[in-house]
PAVOVEX-341648 format. One line per 8 residues: their letters; for each residue x, y, z of C-alpha. Coordinates in Angstrom, 1 decimal. Layout:
<rs>
a	X Y Z; ...
</rs>
This chain:
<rs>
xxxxxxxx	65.5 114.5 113.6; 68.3 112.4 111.9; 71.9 113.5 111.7; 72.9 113.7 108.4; 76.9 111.2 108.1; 79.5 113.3 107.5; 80.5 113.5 103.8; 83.5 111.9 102.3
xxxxxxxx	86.8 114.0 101.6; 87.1 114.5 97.5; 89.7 112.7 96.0; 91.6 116.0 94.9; 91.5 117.1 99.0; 93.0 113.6 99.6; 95.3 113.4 97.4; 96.1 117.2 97.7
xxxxxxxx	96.8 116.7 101.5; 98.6 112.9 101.7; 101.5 114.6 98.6; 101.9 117.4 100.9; 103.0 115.1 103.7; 106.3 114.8 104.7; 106.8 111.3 104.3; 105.3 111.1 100.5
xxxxxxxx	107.7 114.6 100.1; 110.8 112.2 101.7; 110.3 109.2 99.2; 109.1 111.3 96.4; 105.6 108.8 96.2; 102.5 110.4 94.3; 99.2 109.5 95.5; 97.2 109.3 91.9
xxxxxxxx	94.0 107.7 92.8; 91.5 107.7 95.9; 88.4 107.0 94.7; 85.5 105.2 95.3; 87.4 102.5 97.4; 90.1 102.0 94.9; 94.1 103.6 95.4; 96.8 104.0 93.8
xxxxxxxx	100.6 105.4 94.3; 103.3 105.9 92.1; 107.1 106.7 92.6; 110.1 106.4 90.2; 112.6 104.2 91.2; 117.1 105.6 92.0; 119.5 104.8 94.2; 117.8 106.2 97.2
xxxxxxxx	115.7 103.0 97.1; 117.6 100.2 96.8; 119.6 98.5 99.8; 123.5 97.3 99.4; 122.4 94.0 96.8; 120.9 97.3 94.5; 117.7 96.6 94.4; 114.8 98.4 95.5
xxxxxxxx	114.2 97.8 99.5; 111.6 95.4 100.3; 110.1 98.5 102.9; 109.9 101.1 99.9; 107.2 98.0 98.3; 105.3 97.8 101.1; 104.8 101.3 101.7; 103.7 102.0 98.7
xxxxxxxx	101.2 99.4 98.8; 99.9 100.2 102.1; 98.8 103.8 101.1; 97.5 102.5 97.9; 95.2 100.5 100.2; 94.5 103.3 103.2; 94.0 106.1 100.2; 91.2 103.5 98.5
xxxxxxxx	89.8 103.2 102.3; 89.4 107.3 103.0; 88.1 107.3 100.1; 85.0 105.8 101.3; 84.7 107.0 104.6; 83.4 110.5 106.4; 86.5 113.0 106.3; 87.6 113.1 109.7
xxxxxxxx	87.6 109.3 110.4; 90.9 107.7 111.3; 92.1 104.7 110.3; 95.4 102.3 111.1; 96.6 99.3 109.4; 96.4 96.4 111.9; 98.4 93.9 110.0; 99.9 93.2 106.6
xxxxxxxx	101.1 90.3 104.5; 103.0 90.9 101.6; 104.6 88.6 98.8; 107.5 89.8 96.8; 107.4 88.0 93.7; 110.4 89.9 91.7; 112.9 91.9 92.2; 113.1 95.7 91.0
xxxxxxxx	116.4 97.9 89.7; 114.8 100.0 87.4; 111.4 101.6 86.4; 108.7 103.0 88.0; 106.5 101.5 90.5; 103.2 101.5 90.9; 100.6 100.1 93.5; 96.9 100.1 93.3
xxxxxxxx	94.8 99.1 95.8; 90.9 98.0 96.3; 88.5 97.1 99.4; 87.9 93.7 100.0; 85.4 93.8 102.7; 84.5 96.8 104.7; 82.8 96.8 107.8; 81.9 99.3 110.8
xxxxxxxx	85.2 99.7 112.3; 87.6 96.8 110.4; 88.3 96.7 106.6; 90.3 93.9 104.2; 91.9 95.5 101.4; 94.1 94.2 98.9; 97.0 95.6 97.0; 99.1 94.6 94.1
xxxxxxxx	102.8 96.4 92.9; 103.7 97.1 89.7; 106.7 97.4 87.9; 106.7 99.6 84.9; 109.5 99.7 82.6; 109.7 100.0 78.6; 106.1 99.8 78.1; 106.1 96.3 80.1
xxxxxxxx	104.0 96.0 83.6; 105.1 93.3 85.9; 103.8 92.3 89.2; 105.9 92.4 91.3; 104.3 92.0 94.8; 100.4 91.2 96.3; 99.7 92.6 99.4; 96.5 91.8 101.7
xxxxxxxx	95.9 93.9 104.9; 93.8 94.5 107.5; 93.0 98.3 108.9; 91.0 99.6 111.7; 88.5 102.4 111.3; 87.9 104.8 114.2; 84.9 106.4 113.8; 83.7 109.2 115.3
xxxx	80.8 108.8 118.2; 77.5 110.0 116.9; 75.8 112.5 119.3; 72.7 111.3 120.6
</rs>
């Protein structure tokens, strides 16, 4: 008799339960996309984002971008799995004052228990998109032990 894998969340129940979550409530981020290995986060950028030079904080970038990259990784995996980033590496190419930002994410390589995913930010303002920093990272999957 085979055990059937668990199936994956749905994007709605993921996105549903990561914009309920305290953090995403804190900075105000919007999980838009987690779906078939691809992620993507949004949040409009004020005041509560920038540091004292008044422009957005270098942290705010990178978190957005490493959600965009662990929502397109649930997306692909069994519901309860967990997953941590192990390390990051992030380029700022530009700085942002204004706009909306926006990172999408997609799976490099995925494996049993480590993924590469990559992540680029956006800047959205008047109609223009600018890139305005790449991400690659590294995550851990814990999966569950299969009963034998």
């Amino acid at each position: 008799m085979t055990q059937q894998e668990p199936s994956t969340i749905s994007q709605r129940d993921l996105i549903e339960a990561s914009n309920t979550a305290g953090f995403f409530q804190l900075l105000d981020a919007h999980i838009e996309e987690a779906d078939i290995g691809r992620g993507k986060v949004s949040i409009r950028v004020d005041e509560r984002l920038m540091h004292p030079q008044m422009i957005v904080h270098g942290g705010v970038i990178f978190t957005l971008a490493d959600t965009a990259m662990s929502m397109a990784l649930l997306s692909t995996l069994p519901a309860d799995t967990r997953i941590s980033t192990i390390e990051a590496k992030i380029n700022y190419l530009l700085p942002v004052r204004t706009g909306e930002l926006v990172a999408e994410a997609s799976i490099v390589q995925q494996g049993r228990s480590i993924a590469v995913l990559e992540a680029t930010v956006y800047n959205i303002q008047e109609g223009t998109r600018q890139a305005v920093a790449r991400l690659l990272g590294t995550f851990h999957i814990a999966r569950q032990k299969q009963a034998v």
